[in-house]
C-alpha positions in Angstrom: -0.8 39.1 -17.4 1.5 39.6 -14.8 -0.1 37.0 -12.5 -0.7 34.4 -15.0 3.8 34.5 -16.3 4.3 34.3 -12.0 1.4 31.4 -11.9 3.3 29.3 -15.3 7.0 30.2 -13.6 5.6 28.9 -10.4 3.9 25.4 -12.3 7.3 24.9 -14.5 9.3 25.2 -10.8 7.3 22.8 -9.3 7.3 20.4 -12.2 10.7 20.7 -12.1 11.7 20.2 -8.1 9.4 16.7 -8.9 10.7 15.6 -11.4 14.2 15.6 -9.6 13.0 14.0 -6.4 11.7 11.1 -8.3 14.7 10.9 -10.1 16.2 10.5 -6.7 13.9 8.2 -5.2 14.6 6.0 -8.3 18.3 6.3 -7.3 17.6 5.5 -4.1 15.2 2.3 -4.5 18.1 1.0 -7.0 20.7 1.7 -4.7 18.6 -0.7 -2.0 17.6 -3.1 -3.8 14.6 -4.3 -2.5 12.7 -7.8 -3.0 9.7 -5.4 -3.2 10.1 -4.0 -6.3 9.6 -7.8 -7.6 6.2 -7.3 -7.4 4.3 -6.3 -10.9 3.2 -2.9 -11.3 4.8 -1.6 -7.9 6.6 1.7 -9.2 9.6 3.6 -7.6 7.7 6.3 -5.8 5.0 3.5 -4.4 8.3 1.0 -3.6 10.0 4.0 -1.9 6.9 4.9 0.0 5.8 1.6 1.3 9.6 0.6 2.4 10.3 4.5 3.6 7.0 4.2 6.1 7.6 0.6 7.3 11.0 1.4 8.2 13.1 -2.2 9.9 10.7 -5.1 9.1 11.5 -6.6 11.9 10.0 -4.5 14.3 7.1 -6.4 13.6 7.1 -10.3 15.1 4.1 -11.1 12.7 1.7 -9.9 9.8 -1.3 -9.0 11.7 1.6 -6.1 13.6 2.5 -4.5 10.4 -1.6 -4.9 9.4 -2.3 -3.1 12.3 0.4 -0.5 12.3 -1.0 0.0 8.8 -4.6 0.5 10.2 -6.4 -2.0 7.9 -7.0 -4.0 10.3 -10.9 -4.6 11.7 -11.8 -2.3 14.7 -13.7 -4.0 17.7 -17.4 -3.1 18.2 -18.3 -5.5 21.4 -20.7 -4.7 24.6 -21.0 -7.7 26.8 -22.4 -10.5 24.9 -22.7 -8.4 22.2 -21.0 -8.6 19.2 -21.1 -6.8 15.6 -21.4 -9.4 12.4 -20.1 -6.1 10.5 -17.1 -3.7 11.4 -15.1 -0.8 9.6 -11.3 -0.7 9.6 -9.3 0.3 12.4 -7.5 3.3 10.3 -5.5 4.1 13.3 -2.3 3.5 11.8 0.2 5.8 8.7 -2.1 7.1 6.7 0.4 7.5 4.1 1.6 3.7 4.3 -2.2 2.7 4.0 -2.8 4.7 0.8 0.5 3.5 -0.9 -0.2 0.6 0.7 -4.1 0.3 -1.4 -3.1 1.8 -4.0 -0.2 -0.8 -5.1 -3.0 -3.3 -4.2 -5.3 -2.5 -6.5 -2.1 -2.2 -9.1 -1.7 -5.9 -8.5 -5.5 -7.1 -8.3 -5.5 -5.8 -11.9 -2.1 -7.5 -13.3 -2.3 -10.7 -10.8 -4.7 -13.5 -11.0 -3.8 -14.7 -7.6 -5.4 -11.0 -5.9 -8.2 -10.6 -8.8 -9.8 -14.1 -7.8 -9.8 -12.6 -3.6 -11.4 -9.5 -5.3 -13.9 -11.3 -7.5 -14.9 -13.6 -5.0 -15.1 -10.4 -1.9 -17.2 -8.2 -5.0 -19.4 -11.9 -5.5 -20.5 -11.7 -2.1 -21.6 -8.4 -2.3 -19.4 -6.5 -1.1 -18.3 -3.1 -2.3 -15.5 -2.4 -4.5 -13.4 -0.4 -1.2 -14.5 -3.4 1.1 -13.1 -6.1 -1.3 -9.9 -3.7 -2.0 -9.7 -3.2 1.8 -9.6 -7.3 2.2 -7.2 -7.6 -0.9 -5.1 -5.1 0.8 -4.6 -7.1 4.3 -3.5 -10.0 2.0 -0.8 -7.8 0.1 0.2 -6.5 3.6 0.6 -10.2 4.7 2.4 -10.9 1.6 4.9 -8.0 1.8 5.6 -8.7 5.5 6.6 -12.8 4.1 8.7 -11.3 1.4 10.9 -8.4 3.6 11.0 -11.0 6.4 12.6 -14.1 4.2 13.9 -12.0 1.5 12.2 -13.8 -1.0 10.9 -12.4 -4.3 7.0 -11.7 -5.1 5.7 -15.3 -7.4 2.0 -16.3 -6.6 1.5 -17.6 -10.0 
């Protein structure tokens, strides 16, 4: 019984230290005020993270920079004449910006009919639901790189 009051201490702690970081991470992203929380269904926490690993959007001249800093872009499989019809993604960049990063993606796939028709037409050519996601993900990427860069607000209606 002893273990089991330490374990529920140790779970009401935790619950609590969380629930004042993102208290402060909310404080922080309205304190910034970025164009990216414009975008539908792009929270505090997955705002905070996207913007806390991309750091000064200028470090990156164009979109395909920031897509391969995030690691989504296509890895190179070529010997000699050879090359592959099919390839994986790089992954080589943040792991933690590319899983905020597909994660607010499929958030607006499902609220914006701009990113569900890229999805439905990657999943009509038979691609797998990661695959399509992955593709849908190097468009938010360009997207987010546009909006940071100009300043402008998210609108693809």
């Amino acid at each position: 019984s002893i273990q089991i009051t330490q374990t529920i201490q140790q779970i009401e702690l935790l619950d609590s230290q969380l629930s004042k970081i993102e208290a402060e991470m909310e404080d922080i992203m309205l304190f910034h005020d970025s164009v990216i929380m414009t975008i539908p269904s792009i929270g505090f926490i997955n705002g905070g993270m996207i913007l806390g690993e991309i750091g000064d959007i200028h470090r990156f001249s164009n979109p395909s920079k920031l897509l391969a800093f995030v690691g989504l872009d296509p890895s190179v499989y070529q010997s000699g004449n050879f090359q592959a019809k099919t390839t994986r993604m790089s992954k080589r960049g943040s792991r933690v910006l590319r899983y905020a990063l597909v994660n607010a993606a499929w958030n607006v796939v499902r609220s914006n009919s701009a990113f569900k028709a890229c999805y439905d037409a990657k999943r009509a050519e038979g691609r797998s639901h990661y695959n399509a996601l992955g593709h849908c993900s190097g468009k938010f990427v360009r997207v987010i790189w546009k909006m940071l860069t100009d300043e402008l607000e998210f609108n693809l209606e």
